[in-house]
PALOTOR-722218 format. One record per residue (C-alpha): residue number from 1; residue in one letter; x, y, z. Coordinates in steps of 0.001 Angstrom, whole numbers, plus 500000, padded with zeros to 6 digits. Last residue first. Layout:
! residues N
nr / rest / px / py / pz
NUM / A / X / Y / Z
...
//
This chain:
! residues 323
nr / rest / px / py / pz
323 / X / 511241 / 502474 / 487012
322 / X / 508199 / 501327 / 487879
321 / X / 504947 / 501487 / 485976
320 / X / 501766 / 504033 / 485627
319 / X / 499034 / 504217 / 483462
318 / X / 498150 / 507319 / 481919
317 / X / 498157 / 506614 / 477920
316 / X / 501342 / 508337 / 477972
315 / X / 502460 / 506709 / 480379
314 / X / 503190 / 507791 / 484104
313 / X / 506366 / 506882 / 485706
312 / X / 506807 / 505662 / 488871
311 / X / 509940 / 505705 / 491087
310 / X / 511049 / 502249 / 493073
309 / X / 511844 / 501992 / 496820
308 / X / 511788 / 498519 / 498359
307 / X / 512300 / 497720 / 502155
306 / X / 513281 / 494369 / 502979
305 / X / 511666 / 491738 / 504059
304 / X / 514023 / 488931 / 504746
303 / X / 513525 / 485555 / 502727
302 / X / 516642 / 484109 / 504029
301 / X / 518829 / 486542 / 502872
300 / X / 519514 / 486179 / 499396
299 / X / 516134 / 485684 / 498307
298 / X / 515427 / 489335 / 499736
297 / X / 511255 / 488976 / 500430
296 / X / 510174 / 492396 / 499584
295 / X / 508306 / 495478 / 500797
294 / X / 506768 / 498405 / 499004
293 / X / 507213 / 502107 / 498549
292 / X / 506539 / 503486 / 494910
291 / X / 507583 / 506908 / 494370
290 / X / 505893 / 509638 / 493039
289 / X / 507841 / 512378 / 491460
288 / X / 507426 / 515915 / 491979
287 / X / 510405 / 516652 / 495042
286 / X / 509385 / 513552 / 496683
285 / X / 505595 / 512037 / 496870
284 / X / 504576 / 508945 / 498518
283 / X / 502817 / 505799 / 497085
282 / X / 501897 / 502471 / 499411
281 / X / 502674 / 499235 / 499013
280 / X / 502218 / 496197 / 500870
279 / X / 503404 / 494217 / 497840
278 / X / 506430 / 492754 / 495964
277 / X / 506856 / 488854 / 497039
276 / X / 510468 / 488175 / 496114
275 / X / 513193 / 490174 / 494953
274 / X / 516295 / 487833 / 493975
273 / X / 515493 / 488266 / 491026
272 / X / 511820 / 489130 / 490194
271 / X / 508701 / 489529 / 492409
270 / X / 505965 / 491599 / 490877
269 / X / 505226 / 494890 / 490015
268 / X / 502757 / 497190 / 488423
267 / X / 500027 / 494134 / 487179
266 / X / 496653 / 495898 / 485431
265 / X / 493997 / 495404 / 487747
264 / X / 490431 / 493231 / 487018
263 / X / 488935 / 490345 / 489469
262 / X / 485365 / 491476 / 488800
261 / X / 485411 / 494086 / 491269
260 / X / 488615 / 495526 / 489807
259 / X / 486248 / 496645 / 487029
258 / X / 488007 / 494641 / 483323
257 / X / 487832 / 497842 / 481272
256 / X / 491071 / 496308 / 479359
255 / X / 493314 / 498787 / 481028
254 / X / 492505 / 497934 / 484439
253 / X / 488723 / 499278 / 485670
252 / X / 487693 / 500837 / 489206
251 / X / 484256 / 501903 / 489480
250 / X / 484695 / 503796 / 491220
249 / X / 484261 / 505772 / 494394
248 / X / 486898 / 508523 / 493945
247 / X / 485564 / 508857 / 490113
246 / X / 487083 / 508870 / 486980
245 / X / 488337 / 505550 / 487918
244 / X / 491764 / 503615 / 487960
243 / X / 493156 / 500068 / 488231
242 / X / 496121 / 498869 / 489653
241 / X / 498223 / 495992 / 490975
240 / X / 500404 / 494616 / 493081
239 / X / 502181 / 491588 / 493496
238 / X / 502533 / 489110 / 496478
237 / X / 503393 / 484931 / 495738
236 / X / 505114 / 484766 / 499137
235 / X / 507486 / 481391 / 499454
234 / X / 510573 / 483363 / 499629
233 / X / 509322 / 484791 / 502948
232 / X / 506022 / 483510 / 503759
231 / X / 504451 / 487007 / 504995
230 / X / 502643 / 487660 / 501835
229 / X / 499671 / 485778 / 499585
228 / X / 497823 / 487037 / 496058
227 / X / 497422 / 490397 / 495402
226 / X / 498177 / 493750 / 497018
225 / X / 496335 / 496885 / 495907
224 / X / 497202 / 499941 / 493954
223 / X / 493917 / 502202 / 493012
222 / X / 494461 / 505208 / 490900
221 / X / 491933 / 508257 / 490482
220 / X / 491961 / 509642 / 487397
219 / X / 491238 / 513106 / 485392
218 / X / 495347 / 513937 / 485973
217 / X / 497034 / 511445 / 488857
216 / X / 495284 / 511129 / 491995
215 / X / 496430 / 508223 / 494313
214 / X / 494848 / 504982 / 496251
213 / X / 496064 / 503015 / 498202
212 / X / 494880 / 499461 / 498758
211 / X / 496631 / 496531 / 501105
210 / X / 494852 / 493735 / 500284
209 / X / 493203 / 491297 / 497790
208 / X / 492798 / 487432 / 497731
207 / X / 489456 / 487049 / 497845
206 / X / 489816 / 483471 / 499980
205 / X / 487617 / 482522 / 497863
204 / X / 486928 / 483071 / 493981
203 / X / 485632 / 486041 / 492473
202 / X / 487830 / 488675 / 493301
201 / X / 487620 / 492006 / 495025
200 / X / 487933 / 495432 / 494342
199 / X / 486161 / 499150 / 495080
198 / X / 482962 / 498278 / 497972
197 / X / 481756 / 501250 / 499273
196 / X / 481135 / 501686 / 502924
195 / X / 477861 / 504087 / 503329
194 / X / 478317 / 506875 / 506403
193 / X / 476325 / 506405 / 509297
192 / X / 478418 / 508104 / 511194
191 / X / 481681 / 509585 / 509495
190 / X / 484649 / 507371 / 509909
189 / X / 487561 / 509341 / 512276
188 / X / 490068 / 511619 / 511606
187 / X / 488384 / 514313 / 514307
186 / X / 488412 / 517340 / 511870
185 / X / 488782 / 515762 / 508515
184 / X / 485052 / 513698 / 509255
183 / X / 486236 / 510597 / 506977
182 / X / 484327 / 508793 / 504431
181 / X / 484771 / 504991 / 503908
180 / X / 486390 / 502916 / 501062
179 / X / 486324 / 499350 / 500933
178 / X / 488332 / 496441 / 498797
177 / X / 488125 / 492808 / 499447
176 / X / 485483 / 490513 / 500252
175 / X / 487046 / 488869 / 503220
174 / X / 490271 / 489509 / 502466
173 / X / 492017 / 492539 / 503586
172 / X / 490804 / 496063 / 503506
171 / X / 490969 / 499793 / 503869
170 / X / 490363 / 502617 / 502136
169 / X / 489555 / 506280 / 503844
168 / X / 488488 / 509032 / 502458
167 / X / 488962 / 513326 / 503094
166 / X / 486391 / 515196 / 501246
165 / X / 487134 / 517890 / 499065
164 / X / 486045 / 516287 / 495915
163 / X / 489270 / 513979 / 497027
162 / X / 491455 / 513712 / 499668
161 / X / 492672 / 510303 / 500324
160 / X / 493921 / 508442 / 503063
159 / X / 495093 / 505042 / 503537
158 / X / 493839 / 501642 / 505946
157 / X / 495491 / 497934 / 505761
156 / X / 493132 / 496715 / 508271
155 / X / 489077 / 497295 / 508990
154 / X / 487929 / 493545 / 507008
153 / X / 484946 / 493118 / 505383
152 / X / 481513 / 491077 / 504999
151 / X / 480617 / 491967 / 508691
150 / X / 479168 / 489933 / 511064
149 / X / 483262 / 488577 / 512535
148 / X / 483306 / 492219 / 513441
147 / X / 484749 / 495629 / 511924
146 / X / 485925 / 498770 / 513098
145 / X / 486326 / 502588 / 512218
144 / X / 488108 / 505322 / 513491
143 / X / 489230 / 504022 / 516751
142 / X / 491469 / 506162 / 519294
141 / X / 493170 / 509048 / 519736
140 / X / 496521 / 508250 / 520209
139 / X / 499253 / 511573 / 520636
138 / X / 502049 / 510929 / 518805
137 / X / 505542 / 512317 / 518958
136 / X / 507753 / 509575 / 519983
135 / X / 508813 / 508964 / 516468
134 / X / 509034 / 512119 / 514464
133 / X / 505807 / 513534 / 512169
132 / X / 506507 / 516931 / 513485
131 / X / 503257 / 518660 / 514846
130 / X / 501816 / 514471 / 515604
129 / X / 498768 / 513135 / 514891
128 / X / 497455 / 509548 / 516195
127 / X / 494218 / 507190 / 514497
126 / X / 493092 / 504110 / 514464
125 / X / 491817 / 501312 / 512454
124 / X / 490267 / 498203 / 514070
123 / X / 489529 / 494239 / 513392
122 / X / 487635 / 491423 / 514784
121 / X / 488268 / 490314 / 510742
120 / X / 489636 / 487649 / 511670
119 / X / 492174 / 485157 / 510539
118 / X / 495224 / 486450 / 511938
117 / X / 494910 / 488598 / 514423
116 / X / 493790 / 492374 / 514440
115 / X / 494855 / 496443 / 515076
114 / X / 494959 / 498607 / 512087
113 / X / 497165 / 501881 / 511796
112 / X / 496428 / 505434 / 510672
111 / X / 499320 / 508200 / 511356
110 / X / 498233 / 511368 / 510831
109 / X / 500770 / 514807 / 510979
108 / X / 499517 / 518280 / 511186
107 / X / 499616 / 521970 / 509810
106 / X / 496310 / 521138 / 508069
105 / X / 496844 / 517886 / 506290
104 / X / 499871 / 515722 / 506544
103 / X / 499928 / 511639 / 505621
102 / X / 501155 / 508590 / 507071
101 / X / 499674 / 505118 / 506722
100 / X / 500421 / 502273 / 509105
99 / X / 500074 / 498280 / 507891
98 / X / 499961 / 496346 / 511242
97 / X / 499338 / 496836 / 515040
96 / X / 501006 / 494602 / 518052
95 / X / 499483 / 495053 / 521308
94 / X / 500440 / 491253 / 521859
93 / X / 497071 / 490333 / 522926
92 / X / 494836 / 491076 / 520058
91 / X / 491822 / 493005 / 519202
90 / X / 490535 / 494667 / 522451
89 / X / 494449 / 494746 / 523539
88 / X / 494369 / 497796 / 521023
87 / X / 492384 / 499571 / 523427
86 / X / 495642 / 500342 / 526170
85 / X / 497385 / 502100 / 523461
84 / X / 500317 / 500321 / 523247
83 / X / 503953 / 501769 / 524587
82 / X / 506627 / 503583 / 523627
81 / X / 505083 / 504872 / 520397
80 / X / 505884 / 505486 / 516796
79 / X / 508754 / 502939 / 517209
78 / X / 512408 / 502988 / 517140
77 / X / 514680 / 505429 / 514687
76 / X / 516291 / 502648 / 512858
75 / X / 518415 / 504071 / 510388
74 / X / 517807 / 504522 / 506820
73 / X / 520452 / 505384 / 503884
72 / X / 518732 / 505831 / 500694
71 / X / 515962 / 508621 / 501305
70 / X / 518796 / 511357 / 501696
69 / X / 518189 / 512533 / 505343
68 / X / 516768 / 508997 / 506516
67 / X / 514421 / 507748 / 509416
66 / X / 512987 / 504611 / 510427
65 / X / 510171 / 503855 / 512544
64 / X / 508232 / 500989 / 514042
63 / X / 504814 / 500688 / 514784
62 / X / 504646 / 499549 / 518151
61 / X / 507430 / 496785 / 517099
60 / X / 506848 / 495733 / 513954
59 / X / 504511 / 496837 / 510715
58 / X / 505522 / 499650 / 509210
57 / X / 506791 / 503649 / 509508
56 / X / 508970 / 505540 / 507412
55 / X / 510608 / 509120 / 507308
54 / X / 512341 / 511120 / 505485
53 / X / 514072 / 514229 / 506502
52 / X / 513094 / 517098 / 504932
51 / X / 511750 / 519653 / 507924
50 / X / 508652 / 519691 / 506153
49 / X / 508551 / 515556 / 506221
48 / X / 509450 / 513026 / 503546
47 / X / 506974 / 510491 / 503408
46 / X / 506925 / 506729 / 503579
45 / X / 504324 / 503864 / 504379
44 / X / 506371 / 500276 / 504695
43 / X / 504435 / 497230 / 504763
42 / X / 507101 / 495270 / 505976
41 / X / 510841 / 496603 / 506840
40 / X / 514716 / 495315 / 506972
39 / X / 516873 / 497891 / 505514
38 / X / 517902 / 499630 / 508285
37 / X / 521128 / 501080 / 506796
36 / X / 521680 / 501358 / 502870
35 / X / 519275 / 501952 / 500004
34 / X / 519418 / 500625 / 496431
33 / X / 516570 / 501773 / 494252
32 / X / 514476 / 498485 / 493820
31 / X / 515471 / 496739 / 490978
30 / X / 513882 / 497225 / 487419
29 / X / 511142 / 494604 / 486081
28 / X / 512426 / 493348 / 482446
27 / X / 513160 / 489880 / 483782
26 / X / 509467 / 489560 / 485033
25 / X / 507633 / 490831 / 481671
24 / X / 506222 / 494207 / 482192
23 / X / 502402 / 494077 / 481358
22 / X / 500929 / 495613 / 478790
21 / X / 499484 / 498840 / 479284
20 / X / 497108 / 499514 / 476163
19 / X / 498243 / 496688 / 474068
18 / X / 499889 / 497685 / 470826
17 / X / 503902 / 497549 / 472490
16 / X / 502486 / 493924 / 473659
15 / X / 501822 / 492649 / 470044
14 / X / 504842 / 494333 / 468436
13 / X / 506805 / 493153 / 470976
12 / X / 505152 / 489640 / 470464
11 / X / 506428 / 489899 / 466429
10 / X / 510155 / 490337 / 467401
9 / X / 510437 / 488045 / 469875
8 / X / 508805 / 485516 / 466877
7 / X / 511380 / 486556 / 464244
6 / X / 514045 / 486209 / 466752
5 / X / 513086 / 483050 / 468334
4 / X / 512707 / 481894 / 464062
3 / X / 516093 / 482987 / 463035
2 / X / 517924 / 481000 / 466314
1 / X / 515830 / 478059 / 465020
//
């Protein structure tokens, strides 16, 4: 018996090592770098700013913010701003925004957010910038882009993207998935009249998908997303995945050429250990390595989420995993 579980071990490495990017297994999935502090986070976006600190905003509070000088210890630095924009009560009535995306582009700081409730897509993005990237800093601005209850998509979960040297947007959350609008780079906001393309969904209700990003690495573009359900501590069934185009607007295919909007993405992460729920992720760069920023459900604490912080590698048929 022991002789046979060897001999067949043996033979579905073989298999998996032949497939293009084969999945990790769970127990093979490597813990979250370990990080001290303010540890409790959800849908973390992270970058390390020109003075070198690092910072990271999320969901909670108005926007909340932590800060770190050596990206493992983090301290709670409070919120983006002291009070909510007076719009945002347009969309909900706790003034409380979700899933913030930071980025820098000529000499300044953006911080995109969403504004919604559960189970609706009566739903808004907007838009702040800031000369240092620090909480307390931002000026508002406004909507970029919105969606109503006629629409076949949802404006939340919203990250940037240069590409062919125009600046994008994707967003979504249900619904029907995955979209991607065009940005005018000097005001931040969603071109008029501008098409929304559709990059992933899946085929059966409630479409399942959230959270994209999306990230240039060589000839391809990259799209992570968020699958399956968050937000029910160790009960969340959250992973992300990834397909990749040629092009910013797809089609986006996993490593068997299944498109994303089909069902398709190669799996980058899921829960494992004590790490529950992997997802809301977004990818930042440090010192030429991108880093995967997500949050999990800690088993062994109650199903808190807690800020996770793996490295990606690229292979070298160009997909990426975790380290």
């Amino acid at each position: 018996m022991t002789i046979r579980r060897t001999l067949t071990a043996v033979a579905t490495a073989a298999v998996l090592a032949l497939l293009p990017n084969a999945a990790q297994a769970a127990e093979s999935y490597p813990d979250p770098r370990p990080v001290t502090g303010q540890q409790i986070i959800h849908d973390p976006t992270v970058i390390r700013l020109k003075s070198g600190e690092y910072a990271a905003y999320s969901t909670g509070g108005v926007i909340g913010a932590r800060l770190s000088k050596d990206g493992k210890q983090w301290d709670d630095a409070g919120n983006a701003f002291a009070e909510p924009p007076s719009w945002w009560y347009e969309y909900n009535n706790t003034g409380d925004p979700w899933a913030p995306d930071i980025s820098y582009r000529a000499g300044t700081y953006w911080l995109y957010y969403a504004v919604s409730s559960w189970g609706t897509n009566h739903s808004a993005i907007g838009v702040a910038t800031s000369p240092s990237g620090l909480p307390g800093t931002w000026t508002d601005h406004g909507k970029v882009f919105s969606s109503e209850k006629t629409d076949d998509w949802n404006a939340i979960d919203p990250a940037l993207i240069k590409a062919d040297g125009k600046l994008w947007m994707s967003f979504g959350s249900y619904w029907t998935g995955i979209r991607m609008v065009e940005l005018n780079p000097a005001t931040g906001k969603a071109v008029e009249g501008a098409t929304v393309q559709h990059l992933a969904t899946r085929p059966d209700l409630p479409y399942a998908v959230e959270g994209p990003y999306i990230v240039k690495h060589g000839r391809y573009y990259y799209l992570f997303a968020s699958y399956d359900a968050c937000c029910s501590g160790v009960n969340s069934t959250y992973k992300i995945k990834v397909g990749r185009s040629t092009d910013i607007k797809g089609p986006y295919v996993d490593s068997t050429g299944k498109p994303m909007l089909e069902g398709g993405g190669d799996l980058v992460l899921e829960g494992h250990g004590r790490f529950i729920g992997t997802g809301g992720q977004s990818v930042f760069q440090d010192k030429g390595s991108d880093w995967l920023a997500y949050h999990y459900y800690d088993a062994q604490d109650n199903g808190t989420p807690k800020l996770g912080l793996n490295r990606l590698s690229w292979k070298a048929n160009g997909w990426p995993s975790v380290l």
